[in-house]
N, C-alpha and C positions, 0 to 999 in steps of 0.2 A: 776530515777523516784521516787524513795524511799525518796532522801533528797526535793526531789520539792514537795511530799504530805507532808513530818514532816514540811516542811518551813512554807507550807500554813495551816495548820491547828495550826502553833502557833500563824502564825501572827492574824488568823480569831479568834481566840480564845480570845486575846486582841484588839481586834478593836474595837471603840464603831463608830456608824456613828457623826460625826463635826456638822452635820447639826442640829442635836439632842443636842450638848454640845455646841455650839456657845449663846452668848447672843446677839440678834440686836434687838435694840429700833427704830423705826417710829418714828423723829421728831414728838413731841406734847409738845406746850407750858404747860398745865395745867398738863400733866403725867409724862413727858419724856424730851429730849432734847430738848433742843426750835427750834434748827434748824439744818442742817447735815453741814451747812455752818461754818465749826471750823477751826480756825485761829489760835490757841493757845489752848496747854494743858498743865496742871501743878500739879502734886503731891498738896493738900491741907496739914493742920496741924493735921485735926481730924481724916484720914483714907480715905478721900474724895478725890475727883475725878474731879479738875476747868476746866473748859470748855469755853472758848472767843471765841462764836460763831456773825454770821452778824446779831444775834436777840437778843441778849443779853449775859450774863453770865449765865450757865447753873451748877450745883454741882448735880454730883453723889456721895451722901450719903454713910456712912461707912455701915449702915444698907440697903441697897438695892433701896433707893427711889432717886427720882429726883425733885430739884427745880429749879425755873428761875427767874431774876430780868431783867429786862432793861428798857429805858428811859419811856415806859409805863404803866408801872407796879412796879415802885417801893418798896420797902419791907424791909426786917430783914433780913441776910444773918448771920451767923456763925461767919461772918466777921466785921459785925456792921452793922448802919442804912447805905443805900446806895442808893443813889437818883441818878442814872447814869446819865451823862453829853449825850450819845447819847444812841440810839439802837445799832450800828454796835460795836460790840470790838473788836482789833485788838491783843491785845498782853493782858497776865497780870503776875504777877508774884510774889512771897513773899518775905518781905525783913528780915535782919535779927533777927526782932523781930515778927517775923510771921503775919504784915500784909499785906495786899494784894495790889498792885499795878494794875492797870487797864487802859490801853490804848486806844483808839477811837482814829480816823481821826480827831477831833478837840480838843484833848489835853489828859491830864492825872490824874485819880486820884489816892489819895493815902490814906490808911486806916490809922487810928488810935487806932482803937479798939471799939471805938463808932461812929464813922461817918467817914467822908472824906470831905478832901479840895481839891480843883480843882486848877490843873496847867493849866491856859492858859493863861498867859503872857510870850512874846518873851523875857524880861529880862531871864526867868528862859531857855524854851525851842527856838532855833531859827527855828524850824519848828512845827507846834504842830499835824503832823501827826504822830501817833506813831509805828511803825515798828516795831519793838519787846525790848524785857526791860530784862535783866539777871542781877539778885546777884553774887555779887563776893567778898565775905565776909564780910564787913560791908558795901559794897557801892552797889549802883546801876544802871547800865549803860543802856541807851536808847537810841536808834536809832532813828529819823525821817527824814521824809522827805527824800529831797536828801541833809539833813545838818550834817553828821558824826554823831559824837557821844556825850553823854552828861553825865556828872560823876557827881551823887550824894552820899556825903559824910558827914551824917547828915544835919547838915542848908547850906554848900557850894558847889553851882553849879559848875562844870565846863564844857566850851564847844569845843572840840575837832574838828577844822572846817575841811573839807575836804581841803587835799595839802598844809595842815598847815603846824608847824616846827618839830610838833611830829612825820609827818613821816606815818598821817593817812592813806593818798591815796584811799578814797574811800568816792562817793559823797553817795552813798543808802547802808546804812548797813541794809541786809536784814535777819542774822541769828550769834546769835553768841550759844558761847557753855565756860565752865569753863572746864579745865584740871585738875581734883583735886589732882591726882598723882603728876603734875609740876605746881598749881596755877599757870593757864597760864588762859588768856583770849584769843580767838581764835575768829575771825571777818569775817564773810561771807556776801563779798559785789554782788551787784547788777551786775555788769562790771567790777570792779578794781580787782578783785582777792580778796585772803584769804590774813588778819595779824594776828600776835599775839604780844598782847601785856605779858611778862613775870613778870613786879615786878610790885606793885601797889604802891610800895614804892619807894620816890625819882624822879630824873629825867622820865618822861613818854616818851616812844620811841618806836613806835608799828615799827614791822619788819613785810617785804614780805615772806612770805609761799613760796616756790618752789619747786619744782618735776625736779630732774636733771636738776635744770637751768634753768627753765622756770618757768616763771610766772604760776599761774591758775586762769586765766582772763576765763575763761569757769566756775567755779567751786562757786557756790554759796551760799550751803547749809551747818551747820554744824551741828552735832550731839553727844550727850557726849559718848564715849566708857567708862563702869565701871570699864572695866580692865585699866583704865589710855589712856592717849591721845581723839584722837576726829576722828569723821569720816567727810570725806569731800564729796561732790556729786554733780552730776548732771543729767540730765535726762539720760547720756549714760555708766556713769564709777562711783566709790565707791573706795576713797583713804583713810587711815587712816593717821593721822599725828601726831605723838610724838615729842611735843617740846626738841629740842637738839639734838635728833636724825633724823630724817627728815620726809620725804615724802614717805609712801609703793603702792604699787597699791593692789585693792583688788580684783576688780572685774570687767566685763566689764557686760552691758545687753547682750551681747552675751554667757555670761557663763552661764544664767539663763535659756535662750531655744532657738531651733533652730530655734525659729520663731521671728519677731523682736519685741521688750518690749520697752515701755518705764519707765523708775526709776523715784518715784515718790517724796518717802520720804523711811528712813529706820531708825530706831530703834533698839540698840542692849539689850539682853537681859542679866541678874545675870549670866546667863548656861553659854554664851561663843557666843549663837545663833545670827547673824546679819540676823535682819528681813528686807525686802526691799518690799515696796509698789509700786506694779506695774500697767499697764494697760492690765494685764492678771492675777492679782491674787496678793497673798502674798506669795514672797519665801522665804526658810531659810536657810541660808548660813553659811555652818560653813567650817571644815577644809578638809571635804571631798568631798565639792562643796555643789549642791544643794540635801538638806538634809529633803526639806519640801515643798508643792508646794499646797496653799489653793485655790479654786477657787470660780465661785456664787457655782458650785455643791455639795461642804461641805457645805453652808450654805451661805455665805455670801452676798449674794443677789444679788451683782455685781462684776464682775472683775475689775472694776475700781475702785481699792481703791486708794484713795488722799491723807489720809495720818493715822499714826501710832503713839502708843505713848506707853512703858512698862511703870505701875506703879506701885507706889510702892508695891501693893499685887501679883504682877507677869503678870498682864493680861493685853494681847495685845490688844491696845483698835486699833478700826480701822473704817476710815468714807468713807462710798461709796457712792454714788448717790440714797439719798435718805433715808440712812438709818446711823446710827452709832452701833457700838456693841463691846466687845469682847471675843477674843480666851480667857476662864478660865484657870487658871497655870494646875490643872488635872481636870478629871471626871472619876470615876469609876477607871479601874485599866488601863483607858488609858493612855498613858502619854501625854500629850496636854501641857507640861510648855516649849517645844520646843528645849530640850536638850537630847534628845534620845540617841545622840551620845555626849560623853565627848568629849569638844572643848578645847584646850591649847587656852594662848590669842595669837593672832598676832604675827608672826614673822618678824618683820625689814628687808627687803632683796633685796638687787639692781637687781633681777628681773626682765624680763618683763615681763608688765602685762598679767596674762594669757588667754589663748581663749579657753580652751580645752572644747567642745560642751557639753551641757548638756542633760544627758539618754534620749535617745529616747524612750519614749511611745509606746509599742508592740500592737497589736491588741490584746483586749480582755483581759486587764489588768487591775484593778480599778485604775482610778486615785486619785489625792490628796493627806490625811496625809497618803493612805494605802503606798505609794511608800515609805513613809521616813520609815515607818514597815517594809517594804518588804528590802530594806537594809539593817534594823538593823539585821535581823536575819541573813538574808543571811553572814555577818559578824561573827555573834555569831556563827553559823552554821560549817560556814568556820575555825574558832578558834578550835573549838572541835574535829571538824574534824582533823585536822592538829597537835591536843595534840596527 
């Protein structure tokens, strides 16, 4: 009785309520995000925050504010003058001299510092729908359509066709990610499975991704892990993959809760924290399973969050139905940067994937970030106890 009053009066003593500490903006063109509809997010160069949403580009400012440009409203961006080819943006991204790249369903532009040229000739791209666009140290590789892939290398194109000689195998590239531990390029397609291409130098030869042998014809989405490697996903399972060493499993939607979830997007963090965006919340997964479990009742106004993005200041940006916001890294003396618990990174292990259920929710217990508290002490609690 004694240690279950010291637990809860330390964990209440740091607890701030989420709902009080989250930031969620109401799409608003003229104040705020132009729309919740986000397609793409990307670290800026000034401290800012790009946003490729289906109304246009949207920049959350270093200093707290929001602007918006798209095909109707043209402007001045930080980026240069920028006269958008459509409303909808699909992808965008910086290349290596920090300007911005910006993808639409009917082609691509690309900055120069003072303005933009538009790609929409089939010489350069053979589809001009743009699926997503990633730097990979002086180049820049773009997916559309269902026409593979496309390597710019200062003034020379090249196009990478799907069941070409390179070994692409994949008609819809729908996500890639860079390895920056093993400069690797990692390729998450539509139906074909995961590649990675490894040298950018020399012969180009993308290789098939596999998990004991098998393809990952199910697996679509990729993600950068900062500890090295990449994570892979899909609506039901969370793999990570370190080139040359292989395929780990990490997690199934079953590990998250005993009710059934589906995996959205996920995002990992500097701490060690793999966040995953579900259709019950945001959880956070580290080495001791689920170690954080946000719902609308912290704040976030829906369970359906769509998707996730850390940036560079720490904070989990996250877009629900109707609204965008994010978890801040702290507030007050709570800790909110999502690493409550020290995470090792990943350990490589031929494993199966595990199932083991996650805590079941007692009657009369707070839910939310109090549970990843109510843990931690319970842990520090247990240490002391046991000195």
């Amino acid at each position: 009785m004694q240690r279950a009053l010291i637990l809860f009066v330390a964990a209440a003593s740091l607890f701030i309520p989420l709902s009080s500490a989250l930031y969620v903006e109401v799409p608003d063109y003229n104040s705020g995000i132009a729309s919740d509809g986000v397609h793409d997010t990307i670290n800026g160069r000034y401290g800012d925050v790009i946003f490729a949403t289906d109304s246009g580009i949207s920049v959350y400012t270093a200093n707290g504010t929001w602007y918006s440009v798209n095909a109707r409203n043209p402007g001045e961006t930080a980026y240069g003058m920028l006269a958008p080819l459509e409303t909808m943006v699909t992808a965008v991204a910086l290349d290596a001299d920090g300007h911005l790249w910006i993808g639409y369903p009917g082609g691509l532009q690309i900055g120069d510092g003072t303005g933009y040229r538009a790609i929409q000739d089939l010489d350069f791209l053979k589809n001009l729908n743009i699926n997503c666009i990633a730097r990979w140290g002086n180049e820049m590789w773009i997916a559309t359509g269902r026409a593979g892939l496309h390597r710019c290398h200062g003034s020379d194109w090249t196009w990478y066709k799907p069941l070409g000689p390179e070994g692409l195998g994949s008609y819809t590239v729908v996500s890639m990610a860079v390895d920056a531990a093993s400069d690797a390029l990692v390729i998450g397609s539509e139906s074909d499975g995961v590649r990675v291409l490894k040298n950018r130098t020399g012969e180009v030869r993308f290789e098939q991704v596999t998990c004991r042998g098998d393809s990952l014809r199910g697996i679509s989405e990729v993600r950068t892990d900062p500890f090295g490697g990449v994570y892979l996903f899909n609506s039901t399972t969370v793999l990570r993959y370190v080139p040359d060493e292989g395929v780990t499993p990490v997690l199934g939607a079953g590990n998250l809760s005993t009710f059934p979830v589906t995996i959205n997007d996920v995002a990992a963090t500097p701490e060690g924290m793999l966040l995953i965006a579900s259709d019950n919340g945001i959880y956070g997964w580290n080495a001791s399973g689920v170690a954080l479990h946000l719902t609308s009742g912290d704040g976030l106004r829906s369970n359906f969050v769509k998707k996730l993005f850390v940036d560079a200041a720490g904070r989990c940006w996250f877009v629900v139905p109707g609204n965008v916001g994010y978890v801040p890294p702290t507030t007050g003396s709570a800790t909110l940067d999502l690493s409550a618990v020290p995470v090792p990174t990943p350990v490589v292990t031929e494993t199966p994937l595990p199932q083991t259920p996650a805590p079941v929710e007692t009657s009369g217990e707070p839910a939310g970030l109090f549970d990843g508290v109510w843990a931690f002490f319970e842990r520090l609690i247990g240490a002391v106890s046991s000195g």
